[in-house]
N, C-alpha and C positions, 0 to 999 in steps of 0.2 A: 554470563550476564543474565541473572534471572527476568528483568522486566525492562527486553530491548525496545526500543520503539521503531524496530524495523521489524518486516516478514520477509523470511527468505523462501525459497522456491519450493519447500516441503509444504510450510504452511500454508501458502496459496493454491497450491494444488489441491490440498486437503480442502480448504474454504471453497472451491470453484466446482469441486468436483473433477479435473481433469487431469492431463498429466503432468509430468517436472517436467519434461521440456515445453510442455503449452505453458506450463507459471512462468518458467525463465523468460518467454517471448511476450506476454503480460509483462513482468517487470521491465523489457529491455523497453518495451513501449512507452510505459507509465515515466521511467526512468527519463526517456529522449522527450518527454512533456516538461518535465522538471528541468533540462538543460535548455529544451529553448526559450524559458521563462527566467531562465538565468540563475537558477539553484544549483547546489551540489547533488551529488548523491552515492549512494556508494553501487558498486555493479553488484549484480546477483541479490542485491535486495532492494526492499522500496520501504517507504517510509510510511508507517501504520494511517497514521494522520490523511495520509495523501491517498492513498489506497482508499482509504474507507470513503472518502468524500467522493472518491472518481465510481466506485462499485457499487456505496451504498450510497450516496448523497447526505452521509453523518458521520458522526465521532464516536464509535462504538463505546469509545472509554468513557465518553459523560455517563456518569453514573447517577446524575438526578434522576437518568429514565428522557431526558428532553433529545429531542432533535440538533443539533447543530454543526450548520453548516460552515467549512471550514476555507478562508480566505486564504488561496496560495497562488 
């Protein structure tokens, strides 16, 4: 799948600077935010959208260049 809208635990390593298993425990985290708000999600990854809001407080993928904060 070339344009997934999830990061798995390489990517966020890479993005944080740290290791695969410090992303893995980032995603189990971000993950168990998502289930007590009553979303799905899948294990070992997180959902682009929700990451960027919780990390950066944006949507990296707006491509206007604008900020926007994401309602989840």
């Amino acid at each position: 799948m070339k344009n997934s809208n999830f990061y798995n635990a390489a990517q966020i390593a890479e993005m944080l600077e740290i290791s695969r298993s410090q992303a893995y425990s980032v995603i189990r985290e971000l993950n168990e935010e998502l289930r007590s708000k009553g979303y799905m999600f899948i294990r070992g990854r997180i959902s682009k959208r929700y990451f960027n809001q919780r990390y950066y407080d944006y949507d990296v993928a707006d491509t206007a260049g604008k900020s926007t904060v994401i309602d989840i």
